[in-house]
N, C-alpha and C positions, 0 to 999 in steps of 0.2 A: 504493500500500500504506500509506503514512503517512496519506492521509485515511482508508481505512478503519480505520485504529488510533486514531485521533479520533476516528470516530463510534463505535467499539468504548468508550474512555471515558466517553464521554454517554452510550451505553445501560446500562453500568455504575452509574453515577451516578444515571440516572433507576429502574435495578429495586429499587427499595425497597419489598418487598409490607412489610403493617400487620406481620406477625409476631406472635404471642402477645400480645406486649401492646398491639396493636391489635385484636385478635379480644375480648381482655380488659374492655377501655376501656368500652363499653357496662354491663357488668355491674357496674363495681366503682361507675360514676357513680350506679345507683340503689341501691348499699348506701350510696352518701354521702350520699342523701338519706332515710335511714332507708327502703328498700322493698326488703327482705332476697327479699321471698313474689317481688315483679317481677322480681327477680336470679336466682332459682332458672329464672324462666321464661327469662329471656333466656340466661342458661347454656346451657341446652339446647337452645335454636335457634341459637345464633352457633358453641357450641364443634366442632370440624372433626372429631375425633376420640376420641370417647367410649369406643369399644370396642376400640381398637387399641392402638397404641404409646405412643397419649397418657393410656390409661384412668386411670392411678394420678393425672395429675392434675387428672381428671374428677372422680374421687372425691373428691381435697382440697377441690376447689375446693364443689362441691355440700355435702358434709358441714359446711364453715365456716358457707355462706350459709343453709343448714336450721338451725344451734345460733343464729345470728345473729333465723333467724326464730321461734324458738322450737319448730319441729317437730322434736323432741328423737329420736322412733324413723327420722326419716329419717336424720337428723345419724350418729346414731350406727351405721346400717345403713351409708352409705357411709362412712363413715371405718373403720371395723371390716374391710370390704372393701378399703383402701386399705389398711391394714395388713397383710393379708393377701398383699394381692398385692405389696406392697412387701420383704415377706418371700421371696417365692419372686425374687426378681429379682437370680438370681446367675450369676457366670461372665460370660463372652463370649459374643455372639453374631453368628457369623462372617458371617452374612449382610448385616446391618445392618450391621457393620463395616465392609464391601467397600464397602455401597451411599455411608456415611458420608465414607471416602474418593475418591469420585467425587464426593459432592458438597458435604455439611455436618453437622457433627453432628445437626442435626434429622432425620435417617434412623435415627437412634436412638431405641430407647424411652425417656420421659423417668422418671429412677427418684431426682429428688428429691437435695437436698443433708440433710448429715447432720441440721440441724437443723429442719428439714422435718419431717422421718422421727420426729423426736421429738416433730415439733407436732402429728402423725398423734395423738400418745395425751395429749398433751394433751387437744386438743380433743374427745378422746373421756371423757376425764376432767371436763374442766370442764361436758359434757352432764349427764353423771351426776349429778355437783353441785346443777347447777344443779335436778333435780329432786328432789334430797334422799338420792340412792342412794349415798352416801358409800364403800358395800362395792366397789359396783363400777366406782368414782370409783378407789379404790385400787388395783384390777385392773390398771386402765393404769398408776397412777403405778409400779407393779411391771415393769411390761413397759418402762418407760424407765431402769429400772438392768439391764435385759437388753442395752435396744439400745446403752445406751452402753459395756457392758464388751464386746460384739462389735464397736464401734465400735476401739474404743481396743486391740484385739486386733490387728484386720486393720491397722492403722498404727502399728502394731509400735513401730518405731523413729522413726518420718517422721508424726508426728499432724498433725493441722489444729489450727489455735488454738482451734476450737469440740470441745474434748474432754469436754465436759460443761457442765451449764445451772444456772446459780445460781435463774434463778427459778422452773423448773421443782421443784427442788427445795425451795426455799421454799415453794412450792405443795402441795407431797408432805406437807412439814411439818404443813400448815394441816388436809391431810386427817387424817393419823395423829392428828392432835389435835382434829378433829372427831368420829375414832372412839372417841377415849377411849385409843388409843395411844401414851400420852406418851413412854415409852423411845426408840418409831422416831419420834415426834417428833421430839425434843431431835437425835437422829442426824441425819437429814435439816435440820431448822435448822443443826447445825454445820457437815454438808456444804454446804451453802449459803453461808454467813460463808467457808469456805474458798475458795468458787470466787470468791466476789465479792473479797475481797480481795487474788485472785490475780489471775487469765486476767482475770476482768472488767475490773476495775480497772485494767489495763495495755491490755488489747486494744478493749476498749467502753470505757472512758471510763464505768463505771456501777459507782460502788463498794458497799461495804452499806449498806441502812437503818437509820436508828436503830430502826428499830421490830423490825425483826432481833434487835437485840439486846436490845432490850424481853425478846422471847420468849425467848431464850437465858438468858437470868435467870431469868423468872418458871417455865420447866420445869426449870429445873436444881435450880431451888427444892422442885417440885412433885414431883420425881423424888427426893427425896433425896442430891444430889453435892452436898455440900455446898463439897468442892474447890472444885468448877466454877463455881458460881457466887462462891465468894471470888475465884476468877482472875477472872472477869469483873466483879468490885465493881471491882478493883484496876486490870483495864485501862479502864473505863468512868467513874471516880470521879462523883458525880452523878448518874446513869443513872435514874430512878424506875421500877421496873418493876411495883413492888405497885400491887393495886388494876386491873391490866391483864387482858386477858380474859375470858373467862367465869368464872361462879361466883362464890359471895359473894349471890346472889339476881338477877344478872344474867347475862346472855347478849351474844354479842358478834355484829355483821353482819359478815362481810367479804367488800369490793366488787373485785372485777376491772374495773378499766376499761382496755379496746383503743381504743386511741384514735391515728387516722389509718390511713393507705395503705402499707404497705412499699413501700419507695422499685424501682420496676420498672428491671430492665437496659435498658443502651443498646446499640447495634452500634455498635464503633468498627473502618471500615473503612481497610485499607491498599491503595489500587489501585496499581499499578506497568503503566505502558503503552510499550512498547518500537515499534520500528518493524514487528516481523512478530507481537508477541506482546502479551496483558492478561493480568496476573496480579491477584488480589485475596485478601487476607489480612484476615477478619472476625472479630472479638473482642467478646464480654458486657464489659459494665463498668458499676458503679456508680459515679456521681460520686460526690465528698466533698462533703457540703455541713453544714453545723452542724445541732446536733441541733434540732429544731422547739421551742420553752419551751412547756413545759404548766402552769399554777400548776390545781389540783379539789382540790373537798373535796367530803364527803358529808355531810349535816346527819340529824339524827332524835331526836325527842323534846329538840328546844329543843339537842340537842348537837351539835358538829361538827369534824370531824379532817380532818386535809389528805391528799392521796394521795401517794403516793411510788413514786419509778422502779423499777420490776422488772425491767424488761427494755426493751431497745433492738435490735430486731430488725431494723433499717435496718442500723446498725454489723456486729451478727450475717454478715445478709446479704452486706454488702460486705466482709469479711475474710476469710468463706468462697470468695468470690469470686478474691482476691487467693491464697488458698492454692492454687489451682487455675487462677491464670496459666498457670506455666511448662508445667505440663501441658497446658492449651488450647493454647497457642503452639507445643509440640511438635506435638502434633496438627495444627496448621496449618498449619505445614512441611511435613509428610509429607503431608498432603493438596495442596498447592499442586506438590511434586515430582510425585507422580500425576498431576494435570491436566498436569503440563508433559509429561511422558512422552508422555500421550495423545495429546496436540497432535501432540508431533514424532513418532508413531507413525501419527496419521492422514495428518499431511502426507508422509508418505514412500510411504504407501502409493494416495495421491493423486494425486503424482508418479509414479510408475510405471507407476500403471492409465490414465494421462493423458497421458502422458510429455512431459506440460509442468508446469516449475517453477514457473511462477508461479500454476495452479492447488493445486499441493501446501500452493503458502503459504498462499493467502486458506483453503484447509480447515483446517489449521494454525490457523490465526488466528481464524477461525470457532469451530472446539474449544476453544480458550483462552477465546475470549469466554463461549462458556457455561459453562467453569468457573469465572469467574470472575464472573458471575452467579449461578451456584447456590452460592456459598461465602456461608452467611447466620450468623451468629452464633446461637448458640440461646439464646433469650429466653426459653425456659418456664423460669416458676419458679409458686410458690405466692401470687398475689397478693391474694387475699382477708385475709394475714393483716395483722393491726395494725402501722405502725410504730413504736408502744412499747405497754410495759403499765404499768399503776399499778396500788398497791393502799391498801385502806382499811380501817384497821379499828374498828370502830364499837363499845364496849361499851354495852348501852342496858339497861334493866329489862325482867321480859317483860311481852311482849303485842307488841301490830301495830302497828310504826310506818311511815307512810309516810317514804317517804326523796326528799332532793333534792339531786340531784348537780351540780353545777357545774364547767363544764371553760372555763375563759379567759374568764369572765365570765360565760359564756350557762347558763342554769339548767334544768334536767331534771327535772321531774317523776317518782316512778318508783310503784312500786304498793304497798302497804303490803306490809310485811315481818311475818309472825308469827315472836316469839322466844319460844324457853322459858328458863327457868333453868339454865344452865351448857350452855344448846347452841349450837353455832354453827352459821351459815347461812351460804348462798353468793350473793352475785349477781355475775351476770356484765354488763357493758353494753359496748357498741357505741358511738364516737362521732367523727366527723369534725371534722379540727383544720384 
């Protein structure tokens, strides 16, 4: 019985199917070589389950790689759909539960972490952007002060440290101020300075831009508080904000650059091998590893500004992670008691029907072994998106300038940009660190 309890460990040992982010890995290596249209293809023939329990992150993932490739009505048809279904995906479902506890949370539908859920209208916003439909760019930035006060509802008391997004809201800012919405502007700018100098700046390590407060100036100005901008001369001394964004005969670019791989989960397995029994206990985990240095800047018409950190979606990631230990690890428990159950439930009735012990045990031991195989950590997450974002912002004269981005040296040609006077434009870019 003890060698078959060692070779019960080696079989253990040896079942490590790819998991998600082996099914994944193909896809993401030709958006890193800029081949977004090949990504979509390969998407669809390696992903396992497009129409089931995995669909919602069928949709992420396809909606990313279509805005990635510029086919903006596919982009935005599956992620609108992922929205959608992300919305109906409430309560319990007792079946998948049962099955989950026999064997792994991957018997569950996967419905996304909360900030996922937010990059769902995102990136349905930065589509829109990017072709100029600023109306309906704002449609989503609206649907992400829905999902976050349902958010911050149902965790009543007990929130996640990702209770709201500084740079999505900065983003929100850029729009209302693309539409000539300065009031919700200046509002979403301030919510933004608030989050970063809170939750971000303690939990990511990503405090605010100066350029943040560039704008918190230049609209406080443009809005008439005149308060608000004396507080802010007072807290900022030195600060130059005039002369900043559109208007005045100029127009302003500003560049979104995604830039790298969100950092993918790892299984961290706990086997335990007894003399009649294997137990295994599988856990998600993001390493810690320092943030990647990014130095970009974006040049155009003989000028050029440097990019700055918006977002660190790696860190994101991995604290949402950690908020949802003790809860994985609950979960683990109670699934690793049911397999033991089962165990000592087959081997009794083994023994019986046998009425020999030492077949109840190797059955026993048998049932443990394959719980302890199907116990896989659930690795789906959203990997297509960036592991940080920067931003740029460019005030130039109008007309069409080409622009050239530069990310850690290596230089990026991109296509001329037409500006008007007092309008602003979006680009969005893609680039591997």
């Amino acid at each position: 019985m003890k060698r078959l309890s060692v070779v019960a460990g080696l079989l253990l040992a040896l079942a490590c199917a790819a998991g998600y982010t082996g099914i994944i890995r193909p896809v993401v290596s030709m958006l890193n070589v800029d081949q977004p249209d090949a990504a979509m293809v390969r998407l669809r023939q390696v992903f396992p389950d497009s129409l089931g329990k995995d669909r919602l992150l069928y949709l992420m993932e396809l909606g990313n790689l279509a805005r990635y490739a510029g086919t903006h009505p596919v982009a935005q048809a599956a992620l609108l759909r992922a929205d959608r279904l992300s919305d109906s995906q409430r309560g319990v479902l007792l079946q998948q539960e049962a099955a989950a506890l026999l064997t792994s949370d991957l018997a569950l539908e996967f419905r996304g972490a909360d900030f996922e859920k937010v990059f769902i209208n995102y990136g349905l916003a930065a589509s829109f952007a990017a072709e100029g439909n600023y109306e309906a760019a704002l449609v989503e930035a609206r649907r992400v002060n829905q999902k976050l006060r349902v958010m911050n509802t149902d965790y009543g008391e007990n929130p996640n440290r990702y209770i709201d997004d500084a740079f999505v809201r900065y983003f929100m800012g850029a729009l209302y101020e693309a539409e000539g919405e300065l009031s919700d502007a200046l509002i979403s700018y301030r919510r933004a300075l608030q989050i970063y100098e809170g939750d971000y700046s303690r939990n990511y390590g990503v405090g605010p831009p100066e350029r943040l407060k560039t704008d918190l100036m230049r609209l406080a100005a443009a809005t008439g508080f005149e308060s608000l901008l004396s507080e802010y001369e007072e807290r900022w001394p030195g600060l130059q904000w005039e002369n900043t964004g559109p208007g005045g005969g100029f127009g302003e670019i500003v560049v979104v650059l995604e830039a790298g791989n969100i950092a993918r989960r790892r299984e961290v397995s706990y086997p335990v091998t007894t003399e009649s029994r294997v137990f295994n206990v599988s856990l998600p985990a993001i390493p810690a590893f320092p943030r990647r240095f990014v130095t970009a800047g974006v040049t155009a018409d003989g000028a050029s500004v440097p990019f700055f950190l918006v977002q660190d979606l790696d860190a994101v990631a991995r604290q949402n992670l950690e908020d949802h230990a003790v809860r994985d690890l609950l979960r683990a428990a109670a699934r690793t008691a049911v397999k033991a159950g089962v165990a000592r439930l087959g081997e009794e009735i083994a023994e019986e029907a046998s009425g020999d012990s030492t077949v109840g045990q190797v059955v026993g031991l048998l049932l443990s072994i394959a719980g302890a195989v199907t116990d896989r950590a659930d690795l789906r997450a959203w990997l297509t998106l960036p592991s940080q974002i920067h931003m740029a912002r460019l005030r130039v004269p109008q007309g069409a300038w080409p622009l050239t981005i530069t990310v850690n040296g290596r230089a990026y040609a991109q296509p001329p940009v037409s500006v008007r006077e007092g309008e602003m434009v979006f680009v969005f870019v893609r680039k591997t660190l």
